[in-house]
C-alpha positions in Angstrom: 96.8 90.6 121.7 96.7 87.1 122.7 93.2 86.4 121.2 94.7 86.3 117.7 98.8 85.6 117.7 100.6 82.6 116.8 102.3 80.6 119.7 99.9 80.2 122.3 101.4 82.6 124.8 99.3 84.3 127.5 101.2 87.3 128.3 99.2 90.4 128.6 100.7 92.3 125.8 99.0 93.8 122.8 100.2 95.9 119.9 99.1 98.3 117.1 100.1 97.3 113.7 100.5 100.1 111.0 101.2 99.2 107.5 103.2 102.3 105.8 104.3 103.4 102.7 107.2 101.4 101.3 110.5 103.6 101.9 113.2 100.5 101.9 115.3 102.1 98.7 115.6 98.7 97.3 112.1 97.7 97.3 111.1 101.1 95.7 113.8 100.3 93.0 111.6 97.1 92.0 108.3 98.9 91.9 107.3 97.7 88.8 103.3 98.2 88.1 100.6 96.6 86.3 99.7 99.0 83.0 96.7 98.4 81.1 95.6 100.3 77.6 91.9 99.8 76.7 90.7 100.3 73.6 88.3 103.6 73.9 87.3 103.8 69.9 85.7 100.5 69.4 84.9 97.3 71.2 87.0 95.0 70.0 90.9 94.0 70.1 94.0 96.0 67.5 96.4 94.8 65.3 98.8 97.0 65.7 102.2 96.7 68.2 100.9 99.3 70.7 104.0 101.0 72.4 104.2 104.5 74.2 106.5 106.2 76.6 105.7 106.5 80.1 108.4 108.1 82.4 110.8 108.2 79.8 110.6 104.2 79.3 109.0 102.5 76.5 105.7 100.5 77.9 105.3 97.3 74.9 101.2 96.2 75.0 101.6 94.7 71.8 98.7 94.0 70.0 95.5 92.4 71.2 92.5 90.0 70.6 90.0 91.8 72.9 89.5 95.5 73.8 91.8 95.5 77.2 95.9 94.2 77.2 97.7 95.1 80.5 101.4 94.0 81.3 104.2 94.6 83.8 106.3 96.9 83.8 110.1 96.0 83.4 111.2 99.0 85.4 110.4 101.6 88.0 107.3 103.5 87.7 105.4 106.0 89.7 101.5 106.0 89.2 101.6 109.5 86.8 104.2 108.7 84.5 101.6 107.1 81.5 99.8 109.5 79.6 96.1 108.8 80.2 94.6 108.5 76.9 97.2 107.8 74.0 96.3 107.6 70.1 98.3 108.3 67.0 99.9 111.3 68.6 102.0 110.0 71.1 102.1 105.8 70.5 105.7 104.9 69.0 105.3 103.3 65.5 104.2 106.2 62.9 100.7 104.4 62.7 97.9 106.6 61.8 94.7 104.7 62.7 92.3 105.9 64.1 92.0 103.8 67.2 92.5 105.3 71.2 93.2 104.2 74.2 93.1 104.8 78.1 95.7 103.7 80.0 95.7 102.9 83.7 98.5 102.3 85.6 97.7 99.5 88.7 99.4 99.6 92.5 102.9 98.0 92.8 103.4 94.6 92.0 106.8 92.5 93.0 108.4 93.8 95.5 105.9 95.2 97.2 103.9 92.2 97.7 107.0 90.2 98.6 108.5 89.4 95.8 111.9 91.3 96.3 113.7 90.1 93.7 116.1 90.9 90.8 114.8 90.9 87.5 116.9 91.0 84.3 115.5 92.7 81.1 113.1 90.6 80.0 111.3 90.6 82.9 112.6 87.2 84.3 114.0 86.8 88.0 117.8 86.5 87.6 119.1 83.0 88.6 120.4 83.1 92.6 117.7 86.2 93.0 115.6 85.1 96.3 112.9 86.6 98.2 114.2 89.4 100.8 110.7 90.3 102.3 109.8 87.0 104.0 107.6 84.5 102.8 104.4 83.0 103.6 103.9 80.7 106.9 101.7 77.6 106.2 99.8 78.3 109.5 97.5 81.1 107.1 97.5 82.9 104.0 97.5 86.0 105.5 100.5 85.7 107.6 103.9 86.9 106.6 107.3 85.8 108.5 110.0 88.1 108.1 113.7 87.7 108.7 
């Protein structure tokens, strides 16, 4: 209501705001996620280039100085696709330490905080690739215009 828009106006009017699922096709296209392995066999970082498949795509960790290494993925990817617990029977490579790992795959990132742009594959926004969501206002940091 009037007690907490932008503007100034006075008129009488209030509304209900309901934040959905995202269901704009291009927006779900970009839902690229946060996926984090930590190591469950020790307490300390790996050597190895960790890589396993999660939704038929091939997630790269890499290797790692301490015991958790998350990245983003480069592609679409629903919240059950990662095994939750991979080890030497199911990481790419042929390595047969001993070592495990959960994995835990985070809420959407990029688009669906905004950032609705193209990405090419290295993870990079392609050049002339601009926001489609909206952007920020400078009057808070929790207020989104949209066009």
């Amino acid at each position: 209501d009037k007690s907490n828009w932008l503007g100034g106006d006075t008129y009488g009017d209030y509304f209900d705001i309901v934040e959905g699922p995202c269901i704009d096709s291009e927006a779900q296209a970009q839902c690229r996620r946060q996926v984090t392995a930590h190591r469950g066999d020790a307490n300390h970082g790996w050597g190895m280039p960790l890589e396993f498949v999660c939704g038929g795509n091939v997630v790269h960790i890499g290797s790692s100085g301490s015991r958790d290494k998350s990245i983003t993925s480069t592609f679409k990817l629903d919240g059950d696709d990662c095994p939750a617990r991979v080890d030497k029977s199911n990481w790419r490579g042929g390595h047969t330490y001993g070592d495990w790992f959960s994995v835990d795959v985070g809420p959407c990132v990029g688009a669906a905080l905004g950032d609705a742009v193209e990405y090419d594959h290295e993870d990079k926004p392609k050049l002339g690739s601009k926001t489609k969501l909206g952007k920020k206002t400078d009057a808070s940091a929790n207020t989104w215009k949209a066009w």
